[in-house]
NUVOZA-908138 format. One record per residue (C-alpha): residue number from 1; residue in three letters; chain; x, y, z. Coordinates in steps of 0.001 Angstrom, whole numbers. Layout:
residues N
k  r  c  X  Y  Z
NUM  Ala  A  X  Y  Z
...
This chain:
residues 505
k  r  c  X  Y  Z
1  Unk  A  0  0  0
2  Unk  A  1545  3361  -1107
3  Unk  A  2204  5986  2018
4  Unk  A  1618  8715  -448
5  Unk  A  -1128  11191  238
6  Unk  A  -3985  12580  -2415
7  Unk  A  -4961  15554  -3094
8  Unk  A  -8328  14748  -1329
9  Unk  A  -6616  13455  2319
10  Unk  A  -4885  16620  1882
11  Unk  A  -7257  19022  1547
12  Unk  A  -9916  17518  3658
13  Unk  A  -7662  16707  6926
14  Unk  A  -6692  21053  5893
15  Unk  A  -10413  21741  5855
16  Unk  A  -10977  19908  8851
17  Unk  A  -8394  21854  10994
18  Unk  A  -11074  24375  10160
19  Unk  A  -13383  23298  12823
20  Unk  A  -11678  24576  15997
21  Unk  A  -12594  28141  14629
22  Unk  A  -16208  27206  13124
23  Unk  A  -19187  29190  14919
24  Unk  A  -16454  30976  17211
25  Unk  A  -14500  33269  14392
26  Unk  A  -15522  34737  11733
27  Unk  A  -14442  32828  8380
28  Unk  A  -12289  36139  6799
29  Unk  A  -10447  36119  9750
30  Unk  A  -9459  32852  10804
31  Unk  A  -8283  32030  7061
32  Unk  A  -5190  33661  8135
33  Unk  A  -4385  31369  11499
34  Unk  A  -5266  28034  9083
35  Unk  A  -3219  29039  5977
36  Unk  A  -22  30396  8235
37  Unk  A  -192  27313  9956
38  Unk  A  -362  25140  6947
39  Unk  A  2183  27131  5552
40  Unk  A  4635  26616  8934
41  Unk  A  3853  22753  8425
42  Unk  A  4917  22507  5045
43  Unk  A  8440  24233  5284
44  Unk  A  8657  22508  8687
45  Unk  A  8361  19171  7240
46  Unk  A  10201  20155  3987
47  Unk  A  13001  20987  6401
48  Unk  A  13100  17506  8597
49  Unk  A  13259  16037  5298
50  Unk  A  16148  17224  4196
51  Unk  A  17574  17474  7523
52  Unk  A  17504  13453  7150
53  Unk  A  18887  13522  3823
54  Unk  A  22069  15217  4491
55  Unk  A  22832  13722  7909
56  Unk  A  21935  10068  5648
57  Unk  A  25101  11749  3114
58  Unk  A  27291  13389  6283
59  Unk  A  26610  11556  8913
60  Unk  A  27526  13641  12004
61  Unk  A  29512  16585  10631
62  Unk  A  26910  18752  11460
63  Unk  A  29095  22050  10437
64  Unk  A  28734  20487  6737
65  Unk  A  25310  19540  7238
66  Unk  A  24556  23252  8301
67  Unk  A  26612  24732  5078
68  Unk  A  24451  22533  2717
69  Unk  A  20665  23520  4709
70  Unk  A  22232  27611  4117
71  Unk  A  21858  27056  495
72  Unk  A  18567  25618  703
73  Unk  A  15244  27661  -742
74  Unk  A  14590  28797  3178
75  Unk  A  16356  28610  6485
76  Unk  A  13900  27421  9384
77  Unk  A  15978  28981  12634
78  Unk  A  16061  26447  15744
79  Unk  A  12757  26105  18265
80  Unk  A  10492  27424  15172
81  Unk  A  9197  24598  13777
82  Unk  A  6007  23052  14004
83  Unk  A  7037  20312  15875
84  Unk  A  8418  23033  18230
85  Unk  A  5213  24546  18714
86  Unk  A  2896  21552  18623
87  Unk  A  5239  20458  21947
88  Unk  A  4660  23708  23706
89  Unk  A  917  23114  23049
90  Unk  A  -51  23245  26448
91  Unk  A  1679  26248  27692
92  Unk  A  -389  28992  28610
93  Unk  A  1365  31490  26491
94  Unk  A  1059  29392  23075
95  Unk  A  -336  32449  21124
96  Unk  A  2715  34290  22407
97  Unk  A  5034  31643  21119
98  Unk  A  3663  30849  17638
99  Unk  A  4118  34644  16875
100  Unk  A  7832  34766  17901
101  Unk  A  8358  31944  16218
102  Unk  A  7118  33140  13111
103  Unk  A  9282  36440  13435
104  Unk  A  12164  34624  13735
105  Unk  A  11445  32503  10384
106  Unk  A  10740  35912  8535
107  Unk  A  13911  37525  9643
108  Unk  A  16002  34441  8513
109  Unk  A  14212  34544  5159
110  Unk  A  13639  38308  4411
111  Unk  A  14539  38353  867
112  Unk  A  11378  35838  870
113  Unk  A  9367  36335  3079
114  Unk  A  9641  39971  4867
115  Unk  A  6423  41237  6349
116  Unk  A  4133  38156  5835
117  Unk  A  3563  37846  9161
118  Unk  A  3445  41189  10426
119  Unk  A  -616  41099  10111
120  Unk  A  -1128  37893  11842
121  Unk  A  -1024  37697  15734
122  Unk  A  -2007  34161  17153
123  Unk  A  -2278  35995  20550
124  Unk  A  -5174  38256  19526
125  Unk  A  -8081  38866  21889
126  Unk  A  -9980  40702  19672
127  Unk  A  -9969  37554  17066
128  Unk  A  -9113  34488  19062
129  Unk  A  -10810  34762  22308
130  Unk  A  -10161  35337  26103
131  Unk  A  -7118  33239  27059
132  Unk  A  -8554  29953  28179
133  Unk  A  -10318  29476  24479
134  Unk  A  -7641  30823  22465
135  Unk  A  -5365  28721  24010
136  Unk  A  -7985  25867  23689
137  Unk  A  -8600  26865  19907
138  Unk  A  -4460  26771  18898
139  Unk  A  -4181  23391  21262
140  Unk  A  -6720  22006  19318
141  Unk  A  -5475  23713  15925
142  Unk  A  -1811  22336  16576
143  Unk  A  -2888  18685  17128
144  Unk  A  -5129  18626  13605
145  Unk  A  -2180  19210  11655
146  Unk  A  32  16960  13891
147  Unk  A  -2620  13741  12195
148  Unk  A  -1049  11839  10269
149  Unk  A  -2805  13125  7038
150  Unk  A  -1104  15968  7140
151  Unk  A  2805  14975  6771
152  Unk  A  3730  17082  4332
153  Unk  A  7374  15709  3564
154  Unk  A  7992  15108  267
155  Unk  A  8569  12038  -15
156  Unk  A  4742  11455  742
157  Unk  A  3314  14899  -536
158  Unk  A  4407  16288  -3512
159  Unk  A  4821  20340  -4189
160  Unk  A  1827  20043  -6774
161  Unk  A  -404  19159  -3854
162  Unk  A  449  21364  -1766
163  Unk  A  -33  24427  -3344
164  Unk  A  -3545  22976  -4995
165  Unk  A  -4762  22317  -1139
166  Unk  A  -3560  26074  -413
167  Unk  A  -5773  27025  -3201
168  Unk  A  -8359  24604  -2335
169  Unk  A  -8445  25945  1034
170  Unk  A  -8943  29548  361
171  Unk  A  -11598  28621  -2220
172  Unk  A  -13355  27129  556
173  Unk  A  -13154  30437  2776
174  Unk  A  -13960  32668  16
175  Unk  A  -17606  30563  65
176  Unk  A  -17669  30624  3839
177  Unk  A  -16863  34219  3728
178  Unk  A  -19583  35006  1082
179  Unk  A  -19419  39040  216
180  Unk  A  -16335  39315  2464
181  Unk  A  -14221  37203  127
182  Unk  A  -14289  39254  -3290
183  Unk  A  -11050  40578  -2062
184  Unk  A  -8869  37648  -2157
185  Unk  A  -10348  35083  -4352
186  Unk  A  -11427  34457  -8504
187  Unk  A  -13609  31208  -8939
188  Unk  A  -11056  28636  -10455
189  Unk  A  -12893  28264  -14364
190  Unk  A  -12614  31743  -14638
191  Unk  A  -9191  32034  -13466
192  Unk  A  -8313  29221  -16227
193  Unk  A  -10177  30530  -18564
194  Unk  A  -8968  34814  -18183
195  Unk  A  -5221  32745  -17975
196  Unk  A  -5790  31171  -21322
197  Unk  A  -7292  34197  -23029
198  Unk  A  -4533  36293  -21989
199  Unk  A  -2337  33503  -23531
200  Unk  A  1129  34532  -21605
201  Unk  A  4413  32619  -23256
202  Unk  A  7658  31778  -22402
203  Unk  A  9986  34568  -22133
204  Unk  A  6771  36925  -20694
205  Unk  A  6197  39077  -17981
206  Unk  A  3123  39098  -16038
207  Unk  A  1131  41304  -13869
208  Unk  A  -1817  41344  -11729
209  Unk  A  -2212  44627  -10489
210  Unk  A  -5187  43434  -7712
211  Unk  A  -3644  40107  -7048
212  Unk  A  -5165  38868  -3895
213  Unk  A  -3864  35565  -2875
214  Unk  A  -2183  35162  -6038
215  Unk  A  -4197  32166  -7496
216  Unk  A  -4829  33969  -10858
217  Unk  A  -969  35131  -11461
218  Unk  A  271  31489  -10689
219  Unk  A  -2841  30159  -13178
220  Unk  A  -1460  32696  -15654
221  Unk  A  2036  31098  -15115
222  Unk  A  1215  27928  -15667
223  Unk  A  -429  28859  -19155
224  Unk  A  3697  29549  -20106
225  Unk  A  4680  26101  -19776
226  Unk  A  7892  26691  -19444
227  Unk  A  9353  28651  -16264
228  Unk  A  10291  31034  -18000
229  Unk  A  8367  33835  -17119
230  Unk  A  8657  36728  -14090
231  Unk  A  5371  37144  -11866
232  Unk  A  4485  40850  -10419
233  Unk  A  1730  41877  -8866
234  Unk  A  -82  44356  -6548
235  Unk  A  -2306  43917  -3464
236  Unk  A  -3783  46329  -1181
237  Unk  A  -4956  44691  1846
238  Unk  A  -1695  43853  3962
239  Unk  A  -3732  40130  5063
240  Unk  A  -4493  39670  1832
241  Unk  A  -1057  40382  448
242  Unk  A  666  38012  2705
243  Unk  A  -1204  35183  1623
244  Unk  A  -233  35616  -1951
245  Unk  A  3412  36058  -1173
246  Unk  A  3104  32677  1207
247  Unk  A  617  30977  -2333
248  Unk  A  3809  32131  -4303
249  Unk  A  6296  30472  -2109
250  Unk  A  3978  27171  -1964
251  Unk  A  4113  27112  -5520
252  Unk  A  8241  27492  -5986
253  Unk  A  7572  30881  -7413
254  Unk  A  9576  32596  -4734
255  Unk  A  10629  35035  -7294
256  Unk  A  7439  36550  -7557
257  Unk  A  7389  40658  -6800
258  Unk  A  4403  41060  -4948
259  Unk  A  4007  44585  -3916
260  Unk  A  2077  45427  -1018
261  Unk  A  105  48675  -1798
262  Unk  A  -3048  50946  -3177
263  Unk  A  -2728  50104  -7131
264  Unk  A  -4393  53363  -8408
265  Unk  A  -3266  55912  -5823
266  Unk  A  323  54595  -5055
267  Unk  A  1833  51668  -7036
268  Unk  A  5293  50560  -6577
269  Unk  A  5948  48317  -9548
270  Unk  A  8020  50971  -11124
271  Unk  A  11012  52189  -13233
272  Unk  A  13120  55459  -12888
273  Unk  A  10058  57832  -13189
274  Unk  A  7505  55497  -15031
275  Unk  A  5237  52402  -14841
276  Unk  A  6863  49181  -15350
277  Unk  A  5348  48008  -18405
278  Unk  A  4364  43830  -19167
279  Unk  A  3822  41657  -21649
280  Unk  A  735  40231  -20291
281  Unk  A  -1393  42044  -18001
282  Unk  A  -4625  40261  -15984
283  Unk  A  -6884  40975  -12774
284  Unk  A  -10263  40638  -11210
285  Unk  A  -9845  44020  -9235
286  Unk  A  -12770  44983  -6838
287  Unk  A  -15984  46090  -8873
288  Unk  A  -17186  49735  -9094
289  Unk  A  -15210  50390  -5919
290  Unk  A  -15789  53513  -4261
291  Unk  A  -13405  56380  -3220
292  Unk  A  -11012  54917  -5577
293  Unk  A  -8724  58126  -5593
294  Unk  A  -10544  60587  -8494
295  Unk  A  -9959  63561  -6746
296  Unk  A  -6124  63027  -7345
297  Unk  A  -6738  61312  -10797
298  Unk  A  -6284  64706  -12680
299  Unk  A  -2699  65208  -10787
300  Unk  A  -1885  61459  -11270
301  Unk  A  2337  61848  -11552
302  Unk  A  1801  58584  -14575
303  Unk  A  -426  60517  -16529
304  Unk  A  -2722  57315  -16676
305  Unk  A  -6043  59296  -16791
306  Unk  A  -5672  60929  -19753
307  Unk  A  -8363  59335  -21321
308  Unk  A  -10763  60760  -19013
309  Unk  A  -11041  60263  -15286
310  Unk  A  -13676  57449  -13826
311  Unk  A  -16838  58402  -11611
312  Unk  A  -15195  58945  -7999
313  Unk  A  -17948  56100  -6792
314  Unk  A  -17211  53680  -9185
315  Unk  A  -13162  52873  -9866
316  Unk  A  -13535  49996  -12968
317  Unk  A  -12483  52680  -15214
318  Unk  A  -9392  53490  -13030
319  Unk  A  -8251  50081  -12989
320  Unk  A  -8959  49391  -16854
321  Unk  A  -6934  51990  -17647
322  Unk  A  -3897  51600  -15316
323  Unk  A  -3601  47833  -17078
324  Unk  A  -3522  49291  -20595
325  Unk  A  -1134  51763  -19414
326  Unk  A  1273  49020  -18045
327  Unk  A  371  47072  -21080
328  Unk  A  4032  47072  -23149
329  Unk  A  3532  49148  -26479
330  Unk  A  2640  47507  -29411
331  Unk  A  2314  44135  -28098
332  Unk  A  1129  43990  -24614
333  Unk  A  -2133  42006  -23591
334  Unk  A  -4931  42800  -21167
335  Unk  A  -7436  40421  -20211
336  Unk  A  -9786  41591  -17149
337  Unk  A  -13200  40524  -15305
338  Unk  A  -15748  43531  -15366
339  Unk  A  -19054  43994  -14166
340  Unk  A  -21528  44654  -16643
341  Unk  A  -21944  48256  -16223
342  Unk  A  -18492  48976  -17695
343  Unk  A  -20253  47831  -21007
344  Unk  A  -22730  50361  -21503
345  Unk  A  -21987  53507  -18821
346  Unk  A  -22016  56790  -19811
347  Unk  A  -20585  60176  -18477
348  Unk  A  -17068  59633  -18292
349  Unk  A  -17095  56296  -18495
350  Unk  A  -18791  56244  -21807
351  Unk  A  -15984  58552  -22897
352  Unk  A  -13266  56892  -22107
353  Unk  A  -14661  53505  -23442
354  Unk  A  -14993  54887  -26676
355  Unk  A  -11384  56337  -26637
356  Unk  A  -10066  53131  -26055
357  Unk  A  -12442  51583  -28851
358  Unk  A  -11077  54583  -31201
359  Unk  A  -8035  53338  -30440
360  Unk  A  -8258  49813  -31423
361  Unk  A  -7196  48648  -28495
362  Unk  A  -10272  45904  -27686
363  Unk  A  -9932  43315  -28952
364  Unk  A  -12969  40965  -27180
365  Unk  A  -16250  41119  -24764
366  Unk  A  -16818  37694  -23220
367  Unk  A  -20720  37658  -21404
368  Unk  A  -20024  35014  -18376
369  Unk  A  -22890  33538  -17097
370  Unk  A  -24929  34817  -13382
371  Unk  A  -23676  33584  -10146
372  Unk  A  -20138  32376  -10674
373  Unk  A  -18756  34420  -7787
374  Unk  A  -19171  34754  -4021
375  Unk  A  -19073  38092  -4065
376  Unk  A  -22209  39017  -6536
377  Unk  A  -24751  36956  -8506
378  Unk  A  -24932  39649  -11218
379  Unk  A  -23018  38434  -14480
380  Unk  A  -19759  39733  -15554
381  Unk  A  -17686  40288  -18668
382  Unk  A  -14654  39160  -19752
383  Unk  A  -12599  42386  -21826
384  Unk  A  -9522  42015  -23859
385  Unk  A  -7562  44663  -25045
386  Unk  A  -4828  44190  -27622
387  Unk  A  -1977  46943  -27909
388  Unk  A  -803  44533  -30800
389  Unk  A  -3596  46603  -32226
390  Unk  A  -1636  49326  -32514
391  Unk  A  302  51236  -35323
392  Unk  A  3320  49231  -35976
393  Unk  A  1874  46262  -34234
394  Unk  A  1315  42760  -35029
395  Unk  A  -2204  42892  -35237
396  Unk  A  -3060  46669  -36587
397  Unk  A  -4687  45519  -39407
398  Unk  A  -7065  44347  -37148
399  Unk  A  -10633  46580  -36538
400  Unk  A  -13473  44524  -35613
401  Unk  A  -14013  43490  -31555
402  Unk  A  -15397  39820  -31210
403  Unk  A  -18257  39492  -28850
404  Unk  A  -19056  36465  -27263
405  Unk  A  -22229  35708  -24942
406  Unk  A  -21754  32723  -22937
407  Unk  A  -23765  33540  -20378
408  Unk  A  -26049  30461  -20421
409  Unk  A  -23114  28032  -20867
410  Unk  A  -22850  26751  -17225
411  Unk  A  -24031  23837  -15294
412  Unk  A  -25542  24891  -11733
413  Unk  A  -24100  24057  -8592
414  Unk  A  -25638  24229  -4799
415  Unk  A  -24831  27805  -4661
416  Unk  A  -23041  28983  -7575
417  Unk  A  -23041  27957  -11238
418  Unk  A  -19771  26513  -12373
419  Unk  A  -18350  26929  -16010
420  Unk  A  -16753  23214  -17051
421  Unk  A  -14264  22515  -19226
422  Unk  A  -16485  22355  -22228
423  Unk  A  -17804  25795  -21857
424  Unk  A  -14475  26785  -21196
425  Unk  A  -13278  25566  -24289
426  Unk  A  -16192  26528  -26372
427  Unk  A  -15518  30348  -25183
428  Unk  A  -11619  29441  -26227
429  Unk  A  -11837  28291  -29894
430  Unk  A  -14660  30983  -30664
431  Unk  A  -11744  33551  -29305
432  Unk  A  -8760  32119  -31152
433  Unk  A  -10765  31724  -34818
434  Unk  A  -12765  34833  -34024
435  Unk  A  -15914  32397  -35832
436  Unk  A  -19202  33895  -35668
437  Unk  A  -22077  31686  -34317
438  Unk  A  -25283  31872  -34719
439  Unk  A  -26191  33397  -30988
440  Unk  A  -23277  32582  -29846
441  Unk  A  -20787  35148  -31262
442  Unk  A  -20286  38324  -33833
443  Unk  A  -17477  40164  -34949
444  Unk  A  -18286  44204  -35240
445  Unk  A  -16640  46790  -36839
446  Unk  A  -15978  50180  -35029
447  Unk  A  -18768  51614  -37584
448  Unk  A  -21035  48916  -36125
449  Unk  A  -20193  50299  -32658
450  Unk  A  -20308  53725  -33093
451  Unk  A  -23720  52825  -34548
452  Unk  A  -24650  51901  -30899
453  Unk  A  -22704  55145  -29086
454  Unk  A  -20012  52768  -27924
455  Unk  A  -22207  50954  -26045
456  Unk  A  -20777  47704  -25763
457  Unk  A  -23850  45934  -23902
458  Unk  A  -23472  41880  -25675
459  Unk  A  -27333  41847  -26589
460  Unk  A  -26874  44562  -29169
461  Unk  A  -24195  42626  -31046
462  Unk  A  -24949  39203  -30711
463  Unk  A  -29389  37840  -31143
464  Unk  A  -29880  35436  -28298
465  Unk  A  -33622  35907  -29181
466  Unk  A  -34722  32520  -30456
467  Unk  A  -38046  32508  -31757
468  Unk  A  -41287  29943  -30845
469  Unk  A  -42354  27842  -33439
470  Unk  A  -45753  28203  -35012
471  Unk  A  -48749  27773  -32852
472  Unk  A  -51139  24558  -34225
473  Unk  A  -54230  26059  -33090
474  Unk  A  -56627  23654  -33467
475  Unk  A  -54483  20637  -31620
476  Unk  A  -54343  24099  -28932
477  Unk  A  -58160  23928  -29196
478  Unk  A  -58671  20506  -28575
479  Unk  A  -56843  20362  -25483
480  Unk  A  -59050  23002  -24408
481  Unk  A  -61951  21148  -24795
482  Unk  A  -60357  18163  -23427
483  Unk  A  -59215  19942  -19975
484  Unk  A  -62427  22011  -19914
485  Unk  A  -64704  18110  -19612
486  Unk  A  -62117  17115  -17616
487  Unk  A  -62318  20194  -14996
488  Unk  A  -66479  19270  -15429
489  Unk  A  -65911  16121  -14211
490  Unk  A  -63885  17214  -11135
491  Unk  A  -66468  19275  -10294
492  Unk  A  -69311  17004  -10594
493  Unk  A  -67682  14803  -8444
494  Unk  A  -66781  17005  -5862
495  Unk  A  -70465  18553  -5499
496  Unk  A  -71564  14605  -4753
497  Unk  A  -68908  14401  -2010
498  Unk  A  -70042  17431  -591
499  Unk  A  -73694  16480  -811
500  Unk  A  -73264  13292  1208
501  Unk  A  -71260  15428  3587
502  Unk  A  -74589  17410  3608
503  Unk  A  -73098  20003  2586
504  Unk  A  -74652  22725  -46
505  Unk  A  -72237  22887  -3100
């Protein structure tokens, strides 16, 4: 019998852990306690492992030993491991000791790992409880990940698995969390399928300038298939942040630059006195968020809102255009998850969407079907903008903007519809022929557009309107007359019932 673990043990021994918080903390918060923890396990036991190995190839030269751990991925410092902690689990300052332990492991790995934990405090009141149940709560938080089903060395776990459960597990929370959760997580079909349409290859770089925990970059980078590619990206919620730098290092993309900070007032992915530019540029960044930062939009030191400056209560436009602007010239892609109200706005949004149309910069509208997300059960849109478009690009010979509606290719789930691979695909090879299909799909011209005053709302551009087939009216009669004896005969009956009841009809 093999001692290797599935990716089902795995994730349901995680999700179990879960339980010491369930009913006692609320589901956005105690994310943080699980996925640290899961995260100490992992290098813990990554650690012991090879530990074993080189005292197995040293023996007991433990100054060579120590050389050969220094040039490992991470250094764990002594009396920080998990083991360390899950043998102090009695004490009655636990809380206390999990955070110095985890100080200690980010100031041996700062290149790595600097500031993940500075949000996270296992000795928290506010979150965790009076002293006797936090310490009750961590005790019994400790021993779930000491089961067996959680021995993360490799030789019974491989990397793959892990970072899939990490995933896993913060999919789970986002559907715990329900609204709260819009901040850190994109449904996993429409993080494959944004990936694919933004179509990154080896040699790229890609951003995601409102990364959350990361899971859309690292689907992005495995579209490459190579690993040759450099990750960026941009959070601004400091929790948040740290679990995409911990998602990066759980999926050996440690050289990831995740930059913790406000996107559209204050990014720090920059160059001399300009925005870094990418190859390939994706995001699902909060929708129509208010007091985005218009009132300093005009001032903007990048000159990114020349195209008009979004409503100050809704900040789509604001992020649309900071991802075209980091777009690379001429051949940079965009691919990014908007509510539908970006479509067909007007004011200033309607201004700068036609710009950008003008421009020939979109390339695609994808219609998603209802419910996908936690966060909303309106539908949302797929955009794709193409600076390959552009004068001296690739693709300037290129005018029309394919729009696809595949808003009723889903299958529904328990509490949110799920795209499959099918309708995945189906959205895929309509983007990458640009066919037109019957109410499915239509290429338009910018005359077509302008037509509609740059309103970009699917239903003008592709007829989902199928129409009933002719009405036999005399079979339509007959059943008429056939329910009308029947109803007589209900009736009949039911005034005889009633009349041996002695009761009047």
């Amino acid at each position: 019998m093999s001692d290797n673990l599935t990716q089902q043990q795995v994730n349901q021994a995680a999700w179990a852990a879960c339980d010491t918080f369930r009913g006692a903390v609320d589901p956005a918060q105690y994310k943080d306690y699980i996925l640290t923890m899961l995260f100490v396990k992992y290098i813990s036991d990554l650690w012991n492992d090879h530990v074993e190995t080189y005292r197995k190839q040293f023996g007991g030269d433990d100054a060579r030993i120590r050389r050969r751990l220094e040039r490992e991925r991470f250094m764990l410092p002594e009396g920080t491991s998990f083991y360390d902690l899950y043998e102090a689990r009695n004490e009655a300052n636990i809380g206390e000791l999990i955070n110095i332990a985890l100080e200690k492991i980010e100031d041996q790995n700062r290149s790595k790992l600097e500031g993940v934990f500075r949000n996270i405090d296992f000795n928290s009141e506010a979150n965790l409880g009076r002293p006797k149940d936090r310490n009750r709560r961590l005790k019994n938080m400790l021993e779930d990940f000491a089961k067996p089903a959680l021995d993360l060395r490799p030789s019974r776990v491989t990397e793959d698995i892990i970072g899939e459960c990490y995933i896993y597990l913060i999919s789970r929370f986002a559907s715990d969390a329900g609204k709260k959760a819009g901040e850190f997580y994109t449904p996993a079909a429409v993080s494959r399928l944004l990936a694919k349409l933004a179509a990154p290859k080896p040699g790229n770089t890609i951003c995601d300038p409102a990364c959350g925990s990361g899971s859309l970059l690292i689907r992005a980078a495995e579209e490459v298939g190579s690993d040759n590619f450099a990750l960026y990206g941009q959070e601004v919620n400091g929790a948040t942040w740290a679990l995409a730098r911990m998602n990066m290092f759980l999926h050996s993309k440690d050289a990831a630059r995740i930059e913790w900070c406000d996107t559209l007032n204050s990014p720090t992915l920059i160059e001399g006195d300009h925005l870094m530019r990418f190859d390939v540029v994706v995001a699902n960044p909060p929708f129509s968020l208010d007091k985005w930062g218009a009132e300093n939009a005009a001032s903007d030191q990048y000159n990114r809102f020349w195209r008009g400056i979004p409503p100050k209560s809704k900040g789509d436009y604001g992020f649309l255009t900071h991802m075209i602007e980091i777009a690379k010239r001429q051949s940079g892609r965009v691919a990014v998850i908007v509510p539908h109200g970006v479509l067909f706005r007007g004011g200033a949004e309607g201004t700068i969407r036609k710009a950008l149309i003008e421009e020939n910069l979109l390339d695609a509208v994808v219609g998603l079907p209802s419910n996908l997300f936690t966060t909303t059960g309106i539908p949302v849109a797929i955009l794709i903008f193409d600076r390959s478009r552009e004068q001296g690009g690739l693709n300037e010979a290129r005018k029309d903007v394919l729009f696809i509606d595949a808003s009723k290719d889903f299958s529904p789930g328990k509490t949110q519809n799920v795209m499959e691979d099918a309708h995945v695909t189906r959205v895929l090879d309509t983007y990458a022929q640009r066919t037109e299909i019957t109410r499915y799909s239509h290429r338009a011209d910018v005359a077509e557009i302008a037509e509609n005053d740059f309103n970009l709302n699917i239903p003008r551009y592709v007829d989902t309107f199928e129409a009933e087939g002719e009405i036999d009216v005399t079979a339509l009669q007959r059943d008429i007359n056939r329910i009308e004896l029947e109803l007589a005969e209900v009736q009949a009956k039911m005034a005889s019932y009633l009349r041996e009841l002695g009761v009047d009809a």
